[in-house]
N, C-alpha and C positions, 0 to 999 in steps of 0.2 A: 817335520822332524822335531823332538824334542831339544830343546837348546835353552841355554842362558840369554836373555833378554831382560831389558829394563823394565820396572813395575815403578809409577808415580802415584804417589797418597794423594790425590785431590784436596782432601781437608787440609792435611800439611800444606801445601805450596802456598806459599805465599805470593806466588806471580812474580818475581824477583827477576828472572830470566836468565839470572848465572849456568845451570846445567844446560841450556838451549846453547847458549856461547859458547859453553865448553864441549859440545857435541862436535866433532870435525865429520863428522856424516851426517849433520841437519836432519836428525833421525827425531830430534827434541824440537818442538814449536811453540810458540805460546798461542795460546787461543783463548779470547775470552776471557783474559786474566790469570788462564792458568796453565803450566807446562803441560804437553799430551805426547804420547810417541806418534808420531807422524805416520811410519807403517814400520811395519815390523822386520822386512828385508833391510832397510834403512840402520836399524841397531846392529852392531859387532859384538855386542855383549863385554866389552874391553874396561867401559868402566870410568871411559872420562871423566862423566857429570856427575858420578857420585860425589866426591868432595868436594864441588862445587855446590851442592846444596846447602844452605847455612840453615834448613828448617829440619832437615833426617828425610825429605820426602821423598828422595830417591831410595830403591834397593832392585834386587835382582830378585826374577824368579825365573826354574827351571817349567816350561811349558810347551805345546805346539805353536811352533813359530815357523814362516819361512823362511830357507836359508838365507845367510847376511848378501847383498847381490851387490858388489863393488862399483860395477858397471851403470846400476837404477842409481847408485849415490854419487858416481861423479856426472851423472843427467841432471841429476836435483842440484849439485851444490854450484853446478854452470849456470841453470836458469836460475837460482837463489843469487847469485852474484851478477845478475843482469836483471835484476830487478822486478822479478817476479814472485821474489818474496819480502816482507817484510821483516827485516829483524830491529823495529823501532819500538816495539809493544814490550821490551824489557823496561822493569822498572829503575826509577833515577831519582834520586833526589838532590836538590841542585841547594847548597849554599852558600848565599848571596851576603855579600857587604855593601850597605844603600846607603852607608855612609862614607866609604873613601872618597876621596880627592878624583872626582869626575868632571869633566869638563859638561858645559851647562848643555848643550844638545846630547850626551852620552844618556839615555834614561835606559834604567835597566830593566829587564823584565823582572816580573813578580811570581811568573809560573815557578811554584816549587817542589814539583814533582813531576816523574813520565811515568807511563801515559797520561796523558789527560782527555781523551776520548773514552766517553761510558763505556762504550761496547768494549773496552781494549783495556779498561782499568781492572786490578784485580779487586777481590772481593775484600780480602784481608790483607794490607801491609802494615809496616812500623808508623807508619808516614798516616796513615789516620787514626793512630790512637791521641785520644782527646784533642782529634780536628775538630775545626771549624771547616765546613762544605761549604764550595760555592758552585753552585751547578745552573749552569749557564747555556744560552742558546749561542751558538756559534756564532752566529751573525751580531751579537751585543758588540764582540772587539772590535768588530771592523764600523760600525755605528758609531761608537761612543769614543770619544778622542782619547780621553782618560783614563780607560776604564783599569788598565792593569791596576794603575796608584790609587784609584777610587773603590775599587772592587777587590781585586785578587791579594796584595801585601797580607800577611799571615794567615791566608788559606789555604785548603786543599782545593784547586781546581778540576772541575769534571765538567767538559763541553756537551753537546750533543746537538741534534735537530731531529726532533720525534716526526718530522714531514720524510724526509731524507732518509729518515733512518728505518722508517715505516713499521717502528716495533713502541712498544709500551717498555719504558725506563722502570716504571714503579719494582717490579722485581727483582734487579740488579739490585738500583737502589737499595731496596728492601734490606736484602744481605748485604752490602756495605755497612748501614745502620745497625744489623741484628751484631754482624761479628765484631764490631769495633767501637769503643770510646768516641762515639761523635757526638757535640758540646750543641751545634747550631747549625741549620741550614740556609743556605742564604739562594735567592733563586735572582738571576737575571734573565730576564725573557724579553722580545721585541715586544709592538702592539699589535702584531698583527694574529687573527685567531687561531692558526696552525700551533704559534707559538704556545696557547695555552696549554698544549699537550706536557711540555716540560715541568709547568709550574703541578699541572694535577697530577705527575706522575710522584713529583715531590711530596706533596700532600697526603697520598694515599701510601707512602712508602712510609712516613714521618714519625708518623706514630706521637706519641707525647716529646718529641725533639722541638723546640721552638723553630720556625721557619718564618722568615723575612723575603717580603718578596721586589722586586725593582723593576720595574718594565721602561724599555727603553725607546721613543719614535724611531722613526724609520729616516728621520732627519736627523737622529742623533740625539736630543732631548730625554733627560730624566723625566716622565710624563707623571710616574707615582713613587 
């Protein structure tokens, strides 16, 4: 049937995840860093997430869709509310006061943005115009005792494990770098050789960006 349903500009979205929230039919997902229609029985074509977009990357078009199925969206938003979906990949930015009146064991974290998983960060937000990067092997934080206050304080953080994750970063990266003001990368990796995946992923995405790299023992030592 021909209907009204939702159209997302890819280039627009900033990965924001406001229209995914304001979806009450879970019809909007983020994937990848960017909003996608999930399927297309799932949209009502009513129009929630349109003003929820603060980039315009929402609008509508008239096309072959199938009908809206009320039935497929309260299955979806039951198993989405038991945990079978994530809705933790919208973006955040968190600002921190690391100087108020805290008690001496309160230490804060330094992460200043969500996500901070590569695969899950979007490509372009506010939040890395003229960042500094810090793109780290997962296992650095739980290594290194310090690392939030030694490493992360006025950066943009982005984790990953190229073992784990079983894919080449260099790409993502790549467009991070391409669409956005980034000043410096900075790389934390373990010493173990898997790890090197992260650091050449950085390297080959870098371009003329300075990158600084840190590898961490596996006892927790700054080894370089």
């Amino acid at each position: 049937m021909i209907r009204k349903i939702v159209k997302i500009n890819e280039e627009k979205c900033n990965g924001c995840g406001a229209c995914a929230n304001a979806c009450h039919e879970g019809a909007i997902g983020m994937i990848d860093g960017k909003a996608m229609l999930l399927r297309d029985d799932y949209c009502d074509g009513l129009g929630d997430c349109l003003p929820a977009c603060p980039t315009g990357a929402i609008s509508f078009e008239e096309r072959e869709a199938a009908a809206y199925d009320e039935e497929a969206v309260k299955a979806h938003m039951a198993a989405h509310h038991h945990g079978h979906a994530c809705p933790g990949s919208a973006s955040k930015v968190f600002m921190r006061d690391y100087y108020s009146d805290k008690k001496a064991e309160d230490i804060q974290s330094r992460l200043a943005q969500w996500p901070c998983q590569i695969k899950l960060a979007p490509i372009q937000a506010p939040y890395f115009d003229g960042a500094e990067l810090l793109i780290a092997a997962d296992c650095t934080a739980f290594a290194y005792g310090d690392f939030h206050r030694k490493f992360m304080e006025g950066k943009i953080c982005l984790i990953g494990c190229p073992k784990l994750d079983s894919c080449d970063y260099s790409e993502k990266l790549s467009e991070i770098i391409c669409r956005n003001n980034i000043r410096k990368v900075n790389v934390v990796r373990m010493e173990v050789p898997c790890c090197g995946g992260i650091e050449m992923a950085v390297r080959k995405a870098a371009g003329n960006i300075p990158v600084e790299v840190k590898i961490i023992s596996t006892d927790g030592r700054i080894i370089m």
